[in-house]
N, C-alpha and C positions, 0 to 999 in steps of 0.2 A: 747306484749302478743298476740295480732292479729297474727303478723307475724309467731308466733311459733305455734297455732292453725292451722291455713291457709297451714303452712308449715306437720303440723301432718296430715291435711287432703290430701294436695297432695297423700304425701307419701303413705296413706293408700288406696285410688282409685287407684293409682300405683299399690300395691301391689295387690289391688284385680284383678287388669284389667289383672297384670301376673298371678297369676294363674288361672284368665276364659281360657287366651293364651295358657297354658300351657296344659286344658283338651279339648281344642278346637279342630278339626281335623286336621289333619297335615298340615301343610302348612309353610311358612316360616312369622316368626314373629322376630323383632329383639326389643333390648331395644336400644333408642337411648341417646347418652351423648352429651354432647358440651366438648371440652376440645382446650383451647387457638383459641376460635373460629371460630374451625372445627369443623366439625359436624362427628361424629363414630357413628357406629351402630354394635352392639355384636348378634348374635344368642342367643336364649333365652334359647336355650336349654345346654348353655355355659355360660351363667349366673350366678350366685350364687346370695347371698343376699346383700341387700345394707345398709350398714351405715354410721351413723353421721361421719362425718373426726376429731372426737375427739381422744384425746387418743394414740394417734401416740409417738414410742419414739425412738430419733434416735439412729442411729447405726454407729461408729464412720469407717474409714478407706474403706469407702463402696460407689461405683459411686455416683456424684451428684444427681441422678434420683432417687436413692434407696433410699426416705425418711426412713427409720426405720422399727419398727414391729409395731405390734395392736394384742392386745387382744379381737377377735371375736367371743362371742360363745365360750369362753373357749379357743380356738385354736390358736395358736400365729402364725399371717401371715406376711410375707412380705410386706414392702409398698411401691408401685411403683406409682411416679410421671407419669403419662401416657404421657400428653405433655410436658414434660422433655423428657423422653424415646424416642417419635418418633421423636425429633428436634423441634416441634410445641412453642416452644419456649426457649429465650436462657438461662434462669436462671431455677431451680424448683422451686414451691409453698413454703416459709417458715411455717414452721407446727404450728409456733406461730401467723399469721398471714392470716388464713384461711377463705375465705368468707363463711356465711351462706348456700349458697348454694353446698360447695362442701360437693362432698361425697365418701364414699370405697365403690369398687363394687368386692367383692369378687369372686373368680372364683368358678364356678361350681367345687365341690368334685372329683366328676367325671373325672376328667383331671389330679387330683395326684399334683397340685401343691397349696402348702397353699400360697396363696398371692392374693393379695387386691390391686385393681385400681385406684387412687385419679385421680378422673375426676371433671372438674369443675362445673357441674350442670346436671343433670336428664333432658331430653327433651321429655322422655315418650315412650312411646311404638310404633312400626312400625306395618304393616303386608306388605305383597307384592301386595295387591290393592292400596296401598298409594304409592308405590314408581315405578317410573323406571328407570328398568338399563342404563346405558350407557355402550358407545360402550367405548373399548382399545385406550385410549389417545396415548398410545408407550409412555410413562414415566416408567419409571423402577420402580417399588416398590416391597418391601421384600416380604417375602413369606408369611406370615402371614396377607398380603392387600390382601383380597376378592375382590368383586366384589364394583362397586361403584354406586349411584344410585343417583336420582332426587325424591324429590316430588313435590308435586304440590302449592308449594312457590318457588320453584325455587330453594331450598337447597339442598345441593350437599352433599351426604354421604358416606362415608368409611367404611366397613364393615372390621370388625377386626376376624380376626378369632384366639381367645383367646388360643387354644387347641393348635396351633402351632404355638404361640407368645410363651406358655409357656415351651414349647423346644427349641426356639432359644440361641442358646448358649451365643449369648451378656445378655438376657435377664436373663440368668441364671448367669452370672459372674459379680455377684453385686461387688466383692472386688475392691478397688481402686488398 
């Protein structure tokens, strides 16, 4: 019972701290996730809403990554394992066997794609006084890997940029 208070409360400081972010003056603020013990960071302005990882049903003949749909809001989205998707690990999340902390992070309306994130825990909000960039390692990555960054623990982040993950044509060709 604790844990599901403690857990309601996060959530809801989250939610407030996003939209202080959101009427804040422009700047660059991202939300950050953990997913297979990478640390991603999304633009917040790419964001959508986050929910519980209940409720998932799957969908047969459809890549390993593509766990199923989810009823959000009324709205039927897609559900994409994230670190399944980027390789960050080699099996997906079983949807019957989901830890407490995961969660769907819906994409922004705005981008025209209904589909929802299974990320493995919420690490909270960034802004650009907490992080800095690093320089171009020369490692290739998709088009859709932003910029990458530090903070001031030493964790190293990926910035996702959601709007052109959700045109990537793998991303889109969930059929097996």
């Amino acid at each position: 019972m604790a844990k599901r208070e403690a857990l309601r409360e996060l959530q809801n400081r989250l939610a407030e701290r996003l939209q202080a972010a959101m009427t804040e003056l422009p700047g660059a603020s991202w939300l950050a996730v953990q997913c297979a013990g990478r640390g991603l960071i999304f633009p917040l302005r790419m964001a959508g809403e986050i929910f519980t990882a209940a409720g998932v049903l799957s969908v047969p003949h459809t890549q390993p990554w593509f766990l199923g749909v989810a009823n959000l809001r009324g709205g039927l989205h897609g559900v994409v394992d994230l670190g399944s998707f980027l390789g960050l690990r080699e099996r997906p999340l079983a949807l019957d066997n989901l830890h407490d902390q995961a969660r769907l992070l819906a994409l922004n309306p705005a981008i025209g794609a209904h589909c929802a994130l299974l990320v493995d825990r919420l690490a909270g909000l960034r802004n650009a006084g907490q992080l800095t960039a690093l320089a171009d390692d020369g490692q290739r990555r998709p088009s859709f890997a932003a910029g990458r960054y530090r903070d001031e623990q030493g964790q190293v982040w990926q910035e996702i940029d959601l709007a052109v993950l959700a045109q990537q044509e793998q991303f889109l060709g969930i059929a097996a």
